[in-house]
N, C-alpha and C positions, 0 to 999 in steps of 0.2 A: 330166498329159497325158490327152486323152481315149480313151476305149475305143472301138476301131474302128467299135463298133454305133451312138457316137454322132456319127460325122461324118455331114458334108453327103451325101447320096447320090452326085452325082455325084464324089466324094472317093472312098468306094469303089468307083463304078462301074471306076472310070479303075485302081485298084489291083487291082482281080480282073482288068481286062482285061491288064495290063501280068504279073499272076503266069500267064494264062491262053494268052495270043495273042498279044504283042508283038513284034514283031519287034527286032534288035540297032538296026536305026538308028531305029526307033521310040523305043527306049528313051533313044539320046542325044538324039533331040529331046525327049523328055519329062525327060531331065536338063536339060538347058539351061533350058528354059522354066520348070520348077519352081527351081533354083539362083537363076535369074534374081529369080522371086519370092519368094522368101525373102531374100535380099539387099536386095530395096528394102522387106521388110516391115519384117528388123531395123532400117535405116536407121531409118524410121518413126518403131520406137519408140525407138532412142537418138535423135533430133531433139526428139520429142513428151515424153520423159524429163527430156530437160536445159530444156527449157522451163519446166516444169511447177518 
């Protein structure tokens, strides 16, 4: 896994604002939408997996 210093900026930007500012339904919109993308990511790589 990577070391925080090496994500994308806007990866930490979003992660100091959510440990710094977020509000409670901020934080379930930014659950949903990140769950959301991780689900079609793993999809992804089990489809691109079993192909391969």
């Amino acid at each position: 896994m990577k070391k925080f210093d090496e994500l994308p900026k806007n990866v930490k930007k979003t992660i100091r604002y959510i440990n710094q500012d977020a509000s409670f339904e901020h934080l379930m919109i930014f659950k949903h939408y990140l769950n959301k993308a991780i689900k079609n990511k793993k999809k992804d790589f089990f489809l691109n997996k079993s192909k391969s």
